[in-house]
C-alpha positions as CSV (number, residue, x, y, z in Angstrom):
1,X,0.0,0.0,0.0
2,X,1.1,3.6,-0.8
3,X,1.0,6.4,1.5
4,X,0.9,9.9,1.1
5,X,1.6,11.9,4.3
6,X,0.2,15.0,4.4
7,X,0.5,16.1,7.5
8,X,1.5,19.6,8.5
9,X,4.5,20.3,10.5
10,X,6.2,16.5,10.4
11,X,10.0,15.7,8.8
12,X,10.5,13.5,6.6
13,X,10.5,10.8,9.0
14,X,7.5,11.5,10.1
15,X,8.6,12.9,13.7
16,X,7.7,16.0,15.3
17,X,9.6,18.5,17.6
18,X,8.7,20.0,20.4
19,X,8.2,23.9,19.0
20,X,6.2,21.5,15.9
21,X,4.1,20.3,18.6
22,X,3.4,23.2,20.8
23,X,2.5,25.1,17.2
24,X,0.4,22.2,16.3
25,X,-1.6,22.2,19.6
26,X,-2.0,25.9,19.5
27,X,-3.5,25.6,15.7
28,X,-5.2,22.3,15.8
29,X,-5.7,21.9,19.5
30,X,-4.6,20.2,22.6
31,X,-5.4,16.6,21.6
32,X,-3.4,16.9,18.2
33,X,-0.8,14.8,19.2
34,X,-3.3,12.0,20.5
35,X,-4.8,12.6,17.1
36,X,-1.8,11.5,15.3
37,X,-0.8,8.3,17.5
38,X,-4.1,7.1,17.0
39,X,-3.7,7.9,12.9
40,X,-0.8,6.0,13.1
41,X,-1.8,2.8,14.4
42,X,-4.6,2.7,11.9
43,X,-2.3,3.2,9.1
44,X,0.3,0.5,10.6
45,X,-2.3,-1.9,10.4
46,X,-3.8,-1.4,7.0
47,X,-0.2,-1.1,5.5
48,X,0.2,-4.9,6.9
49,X,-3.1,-6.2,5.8
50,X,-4.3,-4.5,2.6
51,X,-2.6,-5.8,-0.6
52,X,-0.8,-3.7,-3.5
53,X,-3.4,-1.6,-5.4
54,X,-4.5,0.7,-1.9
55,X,-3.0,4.3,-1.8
56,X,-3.5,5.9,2.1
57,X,-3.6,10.0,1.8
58,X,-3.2,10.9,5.8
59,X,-4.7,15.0,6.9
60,X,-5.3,16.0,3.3
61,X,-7.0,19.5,3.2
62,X,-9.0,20.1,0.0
63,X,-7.8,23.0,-1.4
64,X,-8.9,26.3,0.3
65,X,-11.5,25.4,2.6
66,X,-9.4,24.4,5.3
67,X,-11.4,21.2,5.8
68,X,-8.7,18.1,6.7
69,X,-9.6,14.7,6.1
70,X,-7.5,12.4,9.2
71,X,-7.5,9.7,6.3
72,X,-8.2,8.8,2.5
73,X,-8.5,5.3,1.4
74,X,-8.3,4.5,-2.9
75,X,-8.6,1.7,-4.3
76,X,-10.4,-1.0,-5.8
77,X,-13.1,-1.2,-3.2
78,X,-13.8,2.2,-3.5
79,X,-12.7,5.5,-2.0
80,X,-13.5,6.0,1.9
81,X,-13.1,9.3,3.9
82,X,-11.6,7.9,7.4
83,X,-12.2,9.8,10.7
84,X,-10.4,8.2,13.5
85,X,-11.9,8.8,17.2
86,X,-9.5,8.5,20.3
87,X,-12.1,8.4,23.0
88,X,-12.9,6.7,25.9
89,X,-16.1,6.0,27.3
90,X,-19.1,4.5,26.2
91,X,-21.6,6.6,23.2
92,X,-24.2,5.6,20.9
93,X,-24.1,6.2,17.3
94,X,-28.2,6.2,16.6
95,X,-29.0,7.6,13.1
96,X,-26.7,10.9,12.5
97,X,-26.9,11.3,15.8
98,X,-23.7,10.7,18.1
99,X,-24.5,10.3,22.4
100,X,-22.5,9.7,25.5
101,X,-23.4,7.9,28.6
102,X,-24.3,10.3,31.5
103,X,-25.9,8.1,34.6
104,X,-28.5,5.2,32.6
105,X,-28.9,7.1,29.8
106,X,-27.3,9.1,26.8
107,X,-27.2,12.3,26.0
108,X,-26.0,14.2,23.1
109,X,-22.1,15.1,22.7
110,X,-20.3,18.0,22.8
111,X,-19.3,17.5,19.2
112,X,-21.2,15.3,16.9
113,X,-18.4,12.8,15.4
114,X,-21.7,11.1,12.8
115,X,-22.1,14.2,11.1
116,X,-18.6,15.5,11.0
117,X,-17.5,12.0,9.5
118,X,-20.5,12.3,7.2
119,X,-19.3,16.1,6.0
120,X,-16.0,14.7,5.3
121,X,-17.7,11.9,2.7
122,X,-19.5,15.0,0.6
123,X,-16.8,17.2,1.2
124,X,-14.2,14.9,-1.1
125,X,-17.3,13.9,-3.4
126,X,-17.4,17.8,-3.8
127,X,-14.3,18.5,-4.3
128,X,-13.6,15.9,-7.0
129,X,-16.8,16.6,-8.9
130,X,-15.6,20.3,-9.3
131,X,-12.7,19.0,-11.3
132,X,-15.2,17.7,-13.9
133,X,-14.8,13.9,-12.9
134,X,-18.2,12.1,-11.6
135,X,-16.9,9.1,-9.1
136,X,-18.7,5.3,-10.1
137,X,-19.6,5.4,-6.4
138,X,-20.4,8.2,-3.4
139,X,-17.3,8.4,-1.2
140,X,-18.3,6.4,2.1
141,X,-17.1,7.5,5.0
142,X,-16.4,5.7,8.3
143,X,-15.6,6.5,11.5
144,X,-13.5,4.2,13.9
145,X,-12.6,4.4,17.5
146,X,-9.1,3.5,17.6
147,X,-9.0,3.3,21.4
148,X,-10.0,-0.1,23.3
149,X,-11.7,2.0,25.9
150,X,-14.3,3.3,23.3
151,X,-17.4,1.3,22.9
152,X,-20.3,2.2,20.8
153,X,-23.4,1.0,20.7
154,X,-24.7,0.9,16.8
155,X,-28.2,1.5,16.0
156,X,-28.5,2.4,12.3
157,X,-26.0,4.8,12.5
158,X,-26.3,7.2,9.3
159,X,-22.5,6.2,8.5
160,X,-20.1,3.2,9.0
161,X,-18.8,2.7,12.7
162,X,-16.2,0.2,13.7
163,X,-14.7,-0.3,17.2
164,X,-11.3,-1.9,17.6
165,X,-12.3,-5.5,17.2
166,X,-14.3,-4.2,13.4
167,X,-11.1,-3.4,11.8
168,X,-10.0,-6.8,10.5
169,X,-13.3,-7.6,9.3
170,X,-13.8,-4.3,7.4
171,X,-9.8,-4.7,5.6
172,X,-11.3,-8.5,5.1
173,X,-14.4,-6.9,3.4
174,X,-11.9,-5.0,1.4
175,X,-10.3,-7.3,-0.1
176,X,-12.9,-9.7,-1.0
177,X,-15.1,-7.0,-2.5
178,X,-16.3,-6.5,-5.9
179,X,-13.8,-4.2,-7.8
180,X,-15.5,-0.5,-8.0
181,X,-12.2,1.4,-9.1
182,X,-10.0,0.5,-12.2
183,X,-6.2,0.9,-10.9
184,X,-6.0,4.0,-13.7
185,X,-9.5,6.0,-12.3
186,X,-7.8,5.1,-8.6
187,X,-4.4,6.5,-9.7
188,X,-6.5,9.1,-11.4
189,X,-8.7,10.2,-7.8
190,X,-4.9,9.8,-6.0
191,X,-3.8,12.9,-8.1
192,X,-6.8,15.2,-8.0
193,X,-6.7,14.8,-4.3
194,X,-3.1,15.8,-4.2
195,X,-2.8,18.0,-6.6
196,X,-6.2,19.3,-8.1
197,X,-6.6,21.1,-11.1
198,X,-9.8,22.8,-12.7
199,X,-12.2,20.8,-14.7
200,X,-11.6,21.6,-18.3
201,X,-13.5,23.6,-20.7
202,X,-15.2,22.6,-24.1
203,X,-13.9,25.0,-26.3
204,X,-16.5,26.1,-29.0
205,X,-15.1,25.3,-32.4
206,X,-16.1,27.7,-35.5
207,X,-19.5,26.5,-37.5
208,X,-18.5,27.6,-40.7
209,X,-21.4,29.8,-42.4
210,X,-24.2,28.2,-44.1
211,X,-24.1,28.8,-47.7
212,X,-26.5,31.9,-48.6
213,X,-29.2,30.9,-51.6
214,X,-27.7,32.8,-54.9
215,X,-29.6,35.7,-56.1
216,X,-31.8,36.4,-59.4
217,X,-29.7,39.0,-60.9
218,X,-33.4,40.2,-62.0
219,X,-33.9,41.3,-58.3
220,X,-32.9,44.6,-58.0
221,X,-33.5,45.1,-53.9
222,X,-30.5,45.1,-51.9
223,X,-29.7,42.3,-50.4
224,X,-28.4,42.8,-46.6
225,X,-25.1,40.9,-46.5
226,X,-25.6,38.2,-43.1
227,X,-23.5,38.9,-40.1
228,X,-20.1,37.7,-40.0
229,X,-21.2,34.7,-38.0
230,X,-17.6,32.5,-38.9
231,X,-15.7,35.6,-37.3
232,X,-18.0,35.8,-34.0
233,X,-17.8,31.8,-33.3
234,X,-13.8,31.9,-34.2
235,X,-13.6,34.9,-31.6
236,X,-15.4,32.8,-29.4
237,X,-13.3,29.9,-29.8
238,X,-9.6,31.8,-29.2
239,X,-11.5,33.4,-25.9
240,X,-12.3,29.7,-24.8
241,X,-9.0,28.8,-25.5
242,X,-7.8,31.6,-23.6
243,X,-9.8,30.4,-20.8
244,X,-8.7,27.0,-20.7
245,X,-4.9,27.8,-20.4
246,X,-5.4,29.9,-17.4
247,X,-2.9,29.0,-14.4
248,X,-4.5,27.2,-11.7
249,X,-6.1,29.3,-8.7
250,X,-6.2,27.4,-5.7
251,X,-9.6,29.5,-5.0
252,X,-11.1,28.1,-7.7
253,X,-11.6,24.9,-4.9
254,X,-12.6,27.2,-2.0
255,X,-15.6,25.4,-1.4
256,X,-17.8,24.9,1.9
257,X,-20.7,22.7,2.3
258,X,-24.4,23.4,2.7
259,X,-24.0,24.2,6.1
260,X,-21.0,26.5,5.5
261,X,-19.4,27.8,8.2
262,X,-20.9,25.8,10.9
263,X,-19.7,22.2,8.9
264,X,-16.0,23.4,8.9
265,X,-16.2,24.7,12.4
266,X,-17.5,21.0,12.7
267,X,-15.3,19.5,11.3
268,X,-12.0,21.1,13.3
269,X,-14.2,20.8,16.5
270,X,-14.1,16.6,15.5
271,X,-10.2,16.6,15.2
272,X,-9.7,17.9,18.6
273,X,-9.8,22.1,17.9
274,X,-12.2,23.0,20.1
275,X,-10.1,24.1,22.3
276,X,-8.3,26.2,19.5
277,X,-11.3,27.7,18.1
278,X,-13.3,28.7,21.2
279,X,-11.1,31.7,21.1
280,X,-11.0,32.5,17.8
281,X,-14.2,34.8,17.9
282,X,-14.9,37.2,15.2
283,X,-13.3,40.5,16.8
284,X,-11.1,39.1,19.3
285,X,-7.7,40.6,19.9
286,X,-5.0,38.8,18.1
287,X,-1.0,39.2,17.8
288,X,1.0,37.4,15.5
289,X,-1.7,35.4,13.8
290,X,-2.8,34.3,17.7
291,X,-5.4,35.0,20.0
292,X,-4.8,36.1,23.8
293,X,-5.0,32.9,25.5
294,X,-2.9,31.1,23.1
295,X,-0.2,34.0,23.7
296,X,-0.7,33.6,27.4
297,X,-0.2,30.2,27.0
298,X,3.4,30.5,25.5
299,X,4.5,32.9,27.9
300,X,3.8,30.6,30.6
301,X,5.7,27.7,28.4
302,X,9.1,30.1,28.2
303,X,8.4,31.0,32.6
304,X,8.4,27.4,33.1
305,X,11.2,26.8,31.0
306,X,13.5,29.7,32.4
307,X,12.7,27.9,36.3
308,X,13.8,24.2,34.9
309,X,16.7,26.0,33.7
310,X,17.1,28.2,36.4
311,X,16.9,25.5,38.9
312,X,19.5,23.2,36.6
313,X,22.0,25.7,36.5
314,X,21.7,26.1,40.5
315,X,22.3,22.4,40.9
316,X,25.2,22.3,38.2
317,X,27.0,25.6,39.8
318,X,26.5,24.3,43.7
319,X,27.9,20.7,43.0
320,X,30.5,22.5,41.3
C-alpha cells in the first residue's frame, strides 16, 4: 500500500519537535498529538493487511477550505473518507446522531463525530466533482474508534462505525469485495486529491457559415449581407482557449458545504480544535496570527522553562 503523508508540520520521517508540537496544539488543539498516535496505528495496520493496489492519503485539506480529512483510502473497493476517534467512554451512534453515557442514559455530545465523519464523505465527493470527474460510487465515510476504551453501541448509525475488534473484518471486506475502481481512475482520484486542477472547458469550435441561396440578378432590392457569423464563433473559440490555459487558482476549490461555516467549524471541533477555536471569535484581539489565550499560554511555556533551567543551573554551579 502507498502512503501519502500530508500532515502539517512533520519531517520526513514523520517525527515532530517539540516547538512543531506546541505550534500544532495551538492551531489544531490540545489533543493533536493523540490525534496522530491514533492515525498512526490505523495506518500500521492497514499497511500490513491490505494488498498492492490501496493508496493511504493521511490529513489532506481540500484546497482552500481548510477542511482536513484524518484519512483517505483509494482503491479497488472504493474511496472512503476515514475519521479516526481517540475516545474513551461508552456513546451511541443512533442515526446521524452521536451520544454519551451520563448516569442510565445518553445524551447528546459536545461534538457530533456522525455528522462531522459524514461532512467529510461530501466534502471529497465535492471536491472531486468540481474538477469535472463524476466518481462510479459516493465516497463512504467511516468512523472508527481507535482506542480499546471506546465502545459504541450501533443503531442504524447514518455512516459506517467500527470499534477496535471491526477493523479486520472491514480490511477483510476490502479485499474480497467487488472491484469499483479501475487501478488508472484510482491512480486518477490519488492525483486530483493531491494535486487538483480545474475541470476543463469545451472550447467552442467555429461552425463555418451556411451557404447563402444565390440571387436572381433580376432582383434589383439590396440584399443585406448576413453577419459575419464564422468571425463571432472563431472569436469565441480563441476566448475559450484563452480560458482554458489559465494558471490554476487554488480558490477556484474554495468550497464549503451546505452548512458553511458551521460544517467546517465541525469539522475542526471533531479533530480535537475545540479548544483552539473557542477563542478565535470574530473580533477578538489577536497578535502574530494568535489570539490572547494562546499568547498567554506560550509565555507561561518560556516562565516554566526559564525555572527548569534556572533550577538546573543552580544544581550544576552548587555541585560545582
Amino acid at each position: 500500500m502507498k502512503i501519502i503523508d500530508q500532515t502539517p508540520l512533520i519531517d520526513e520521517k514523520g517525527n515532530i519537535g517539540f516547538s512543531q508540537r506546541i505550534q500544532g496544539m495551538l492551531k489544531f488543539g490540545f489533543n493533536w498529538p493523540t490525534e496522530l498516535l491514533a492515525q498512526k496505528a490505523i495506518i500500521t495496520y492497514f499497511d500490513r493487511n491490505l494488498e498492492k493496489g490501496y493508496t493511504l492519503i493521511r490529513n489532506q485539506t481540500l484546497g482552500q477550505s481548510g477542511i482536513m480529512i484524518p484519512l483517505i483510502l483509494i482503491g479497488p473497493a472504493g474511496m472512503f473518507a476515514i475519521n479516526i476517534a481517540y475516545l474513551k467512554g461508552r456513546y451511541e451512534a443512533k442515526g446521524d446522531a452521536w451520544n454519551v453515557e451520563s448516569g442510565n442514559r445518553f445524551k447528546p455530545a459536545p461534538v457530533n463525530l456522525i455528522q462531522s465523519t459524514a461532512r467529510m464523505g461530501r466534502a471529497l465527493t465535492m471536491f472531486i466533482e468540481r474538477q469535472g470527474t463524476r466518481l462510479p460510487e459516493p465516497v463512504e465515510s467511516v468512523l472508527i474508534a481507535a482506542d480499546p476504551g471506546l465502545h459504541v453501541e450501533s443503531d442504524k448509525p447514518a455512516i459506517r462505525v467500527l470499534m477496535v475488534d471491526g477493523i479486520k473484518p472491514f480490511v477483510i471486506g476490502l479485499s474480497n469485495s467487488m472491484p469499483i475502481l479501475r487501478s488508472d481512475l484510482a491512480l486518477d482520484m490519488v492525483e486530483r486529491i493531491t494535486n487538483p486542477r480545474p475541470p476543463k472547458q469545451k472550447t467552442n469550435l467555429p461552425q463555418p457559415a451556411p451557404a447563402m441561396p444565390r440571387q436572381e440578378p433580376a432582383q434589383t432590392a439590396p440584399v443585406k449581407p448576413p453577419p459575419p457569423q464564422e468571425n463571432i464563433s472563431r472569436a469565441r473559440a480563441i476566448f475559450s482557449a484563452a480560458d482554458e490555459e489559465k494558471p490554476i487558482n487554488p480558490a477556484d476549490f474554495d468550497f464549503a458545504l451546505a452548512e458553511d461555516a458551521a460544517a467546517v467549524k465541525a469539522l475542526q471541533q471533531a479533530r480535537g480544535g475545540a479548544d483552539s477555536t473557542s477563542g478565535m471569535k470574530r473580533g477578538s484581539r489577536r497578535f502574530l496570527g494568535m489570539s490572547m489565550k494562546q499568547i498567554a499560554l506560550l509565555a507561561g511555556l518560556g516562565i516554566a522553562l526559564i525555572c527548569i533551567l534556572a533550577v538546573f543551573g543552580y544544581i550544576l554551579f552548587g555541585m560545582s
